[in-house]
Residue, then its C-alpha position, 0 to 999 in steps of 0.5 A: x348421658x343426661x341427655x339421653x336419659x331425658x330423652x328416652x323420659x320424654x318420649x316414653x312418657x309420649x308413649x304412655x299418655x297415647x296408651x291412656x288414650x288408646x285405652x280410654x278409646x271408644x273405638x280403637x280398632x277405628x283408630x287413624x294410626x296416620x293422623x296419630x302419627x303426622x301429630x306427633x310429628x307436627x308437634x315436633x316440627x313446631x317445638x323444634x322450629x320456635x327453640x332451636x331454628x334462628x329466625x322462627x325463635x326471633x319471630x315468636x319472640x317478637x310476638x312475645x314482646x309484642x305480648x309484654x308490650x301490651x301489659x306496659x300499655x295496660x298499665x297507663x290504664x290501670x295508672x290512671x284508674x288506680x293512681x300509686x296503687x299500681x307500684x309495686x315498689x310500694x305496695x307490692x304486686x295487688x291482684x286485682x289491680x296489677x294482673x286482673x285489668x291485663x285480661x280485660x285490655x286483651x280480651x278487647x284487643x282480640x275483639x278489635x282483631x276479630x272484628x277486623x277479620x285479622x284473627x280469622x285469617x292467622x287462624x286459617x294459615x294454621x287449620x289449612x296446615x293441620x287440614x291438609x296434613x291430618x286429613x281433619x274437617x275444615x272446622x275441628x281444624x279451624x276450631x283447634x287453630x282458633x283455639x291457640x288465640x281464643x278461650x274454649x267458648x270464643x273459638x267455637x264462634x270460628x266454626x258457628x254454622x257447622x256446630x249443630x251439624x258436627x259429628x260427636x268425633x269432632x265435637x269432642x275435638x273442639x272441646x279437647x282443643x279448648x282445654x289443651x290451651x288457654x285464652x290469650x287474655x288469660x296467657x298475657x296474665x301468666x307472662x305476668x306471674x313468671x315474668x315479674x318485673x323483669x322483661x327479659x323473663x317476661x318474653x322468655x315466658x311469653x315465647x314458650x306459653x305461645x309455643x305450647x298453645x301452638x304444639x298443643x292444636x296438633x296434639x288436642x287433635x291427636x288425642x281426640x281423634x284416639x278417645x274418638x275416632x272418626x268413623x263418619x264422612x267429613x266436610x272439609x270446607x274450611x270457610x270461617x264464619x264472618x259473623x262479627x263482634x260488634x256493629x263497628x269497630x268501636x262496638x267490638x271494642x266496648x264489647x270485647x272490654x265488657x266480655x274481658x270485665x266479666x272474664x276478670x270478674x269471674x277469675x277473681x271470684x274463682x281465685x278468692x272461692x277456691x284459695x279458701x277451699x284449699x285452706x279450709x281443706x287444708x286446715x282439716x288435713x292438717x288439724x284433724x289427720x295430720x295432727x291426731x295420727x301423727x302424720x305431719x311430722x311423717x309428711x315432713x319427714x319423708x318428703x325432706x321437708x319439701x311439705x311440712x304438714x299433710x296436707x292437699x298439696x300433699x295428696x295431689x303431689x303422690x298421685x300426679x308424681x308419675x305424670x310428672x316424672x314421665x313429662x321429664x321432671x327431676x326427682x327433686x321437683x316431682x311432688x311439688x309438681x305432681x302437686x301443681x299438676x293436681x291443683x290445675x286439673x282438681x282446682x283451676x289453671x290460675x290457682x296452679x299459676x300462682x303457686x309455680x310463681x311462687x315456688x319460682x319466687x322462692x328459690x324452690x325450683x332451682x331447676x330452669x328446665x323443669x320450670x319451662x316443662x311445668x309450664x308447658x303442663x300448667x297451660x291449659x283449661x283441662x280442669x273439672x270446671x272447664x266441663x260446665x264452662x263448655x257445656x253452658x259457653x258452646x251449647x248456647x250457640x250450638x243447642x243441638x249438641x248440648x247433650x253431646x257437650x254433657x256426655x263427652x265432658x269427662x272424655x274432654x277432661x281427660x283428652x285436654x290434660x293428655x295433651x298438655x302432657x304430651x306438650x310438656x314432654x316434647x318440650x322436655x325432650x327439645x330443651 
């Protein structure tokens, strides 16, 4: 019977997020009801294959392990570097220096791959499969694919030459797909907040985050397509730029490491500036709401002690707690995930990460289940953020669509978060 409920849950709450799509759409006689369909269908088949399909699971789990063995070789940089600070028997788990250098080591490994034209042929197996099966453009397939590997202003290199000249469907469909998934630079930091120190969580956690980026190309597409459906002629060409990163191998290195220095940087930034904000919110909930109205104790009180005080994770977890129980949470987890769920679109996708490793940590969710689902939720760029990002990453290489970037920016938002959604329903539904 709980299986039938979960079930139902899951593909109602499919139902619902298409709705809001469809709702949101700015053409929705135009809408392709085929692509929808085949989508969804794709998605299912990918999820099913990866978690219930012997050999599959056993190939992504090796991709996965692959993905842990790159933070043991970070680690022999990082050793070097920082010397005892890097054991965590000591000295605990030190962000800046037990997390951060994964993103840099990575973000050079994917320039190497790039440059040696590797990258770009994985990515091509996968667009031809959407190309051919969705009826899609050569390059919004390219640019969805690229995007299960690469970060939202990286896998737009993929398709350089056709930006300018891409229709505003498909440039919506670049930057929803950008925001359904996350880099893998940031991915392999993600494995390392829900893994721990123990490596059989860290590939269990590698295989569903490579999973969900894999599930959400389709449903980035699905959703984009709903908020803006294609009304004009496509090229279906599916020819991948062969601009390189860097003069020779060695170049791309350097400059992948540089890129990956820079992204670091800028997650440790965001991270200090943004746990603040929430504590300076925080502290004007609580001190000055919470206290003087008497709502702390109420807070406390309603929600079994799960939030102790009124406060922003509060907020956030009454209003994203339906989305969360229509993506197959428990009713003993939604606030805390409505409250994650808040956290990544209000906030960013690390300082989310970071509070579910924490819950994890904690004991707070005793459910595995709804663990994996929140992951599957969490793994993206759908935040308010993201929407400068691509303004100010793809409009440099593309200038003619800077003003298309800009307009479709919130249509971007909401169709990553949709997708994201859909993703973590579907795996509801399988686990």
């Amino acid at each position: 019977m709980d299986l039938i409920i979960q079930t139902f849950r899951g593909l109602l709450g499919l139902a619902v997020f298409v709705a809001i799509a469809v709702a949101f759409s700015a053409n929705r006689r135009a809408i392709d009801w085929r692509l929808v369909g085949v989508g969804l269908v794709l998605q299912f088949v990918f999820a099913a294959l990866v978690l219930h399909v012997g050999p599959v699971r056993w190939a992504i789990e090796g991709v996965g392990r692959f993905f842990v063995e790159l933070l043991a070789f970070t680690r022999a940089g990082t050793g070097f570097l920082f010397g005892s600070l890097i054991d965590e028997s000591k000295h605990g788990v030190i962000f800046a220096i037990g997390i951060l250098p994964s993103i840099i080591f990575f973000s050079a490994l994917t320039s190497m791959l790039y440059y040696l034209g590797i990258l770009q042929r994985i990515v091509w197996v996968f667009a031809w499969v959407m190309t051919r099966t969705m009826k899609l453009s050569g390059a919004e397939s390219l640019s969805a694919s690229a995007n299960i590997f690469l970060g939202q202003t990286e896998a737009p290199l993929l398709i350089k030459p056709y930006l300018n000249a891409m229709t505003r469907s498909e440039i919506l469909a670049v930057m929803v797909g950008g925001m359904a998934t996350v880099a893998g630079a940031v991915l392999i930091a993600f494995i390392a907040f829900l893994g721990g120190d123990d490596p059989q969580q860290k590939v269990l956690f590698a295989t569903h985050l490579i999973t969900k980026c894999v599930i959400s190309a389709p449903a980035a597409l699905v959703i984009a397509k709903i908020l803006l459906p294609q009304t004009e002629p496509i090229n279906t060409a599916m020819e991948v730029s062969r601009d390189k990163i860097g003069a020779n191998l060695l170049d791309a290195i350097c400059l992948g490491t540089t890129d990956g220095i820079k992204l670091a940087v800028n997650v440790g930034g965001m991270l200090i500036v943004f746990t603040a904000f929430v504590a300076m919110a925080n502290y004007g909930l609580d001190r000055w709401i919470g206290e003087l109205f008497g709502l702390n104790a109420w807070v406390a009180s309603v929600t079994g002690g799960v939030f102790d005080k009124f406060s922003l994770e509060f907020i956030l977890g009454v209003i994203f707690a339906p989305i969360a129980w229509l993506m197959g949470i428990d009713y003993g987890h939604l606030l805390q995930s409505g409250a994650l769920l808040g956290t990544r679109t209000v906030l960013n996708e690390f300082v989310a990460f970071i509070q579910l490793s924490e819950l994890k940590n904690s004991g707070a969710y005793t459910d595995p289940r709804t663990l994996v689902i929140m992951t599957y939720a969490l793994a993206g760029f759908a935040n308010i953020v993201s929407i400068g990002i691509q303004i100010g990453g793809i409009g440099a290489i593309a200038p003619g669509q800077r003003t298309n970037l800009a307009t479709l920016g919130l249509k971007a938002l909401l169709g990553g978060s949709l997708a994201c959604f859909m993703a973590a329903a579907i795996a509801g539904i399988l686990i």
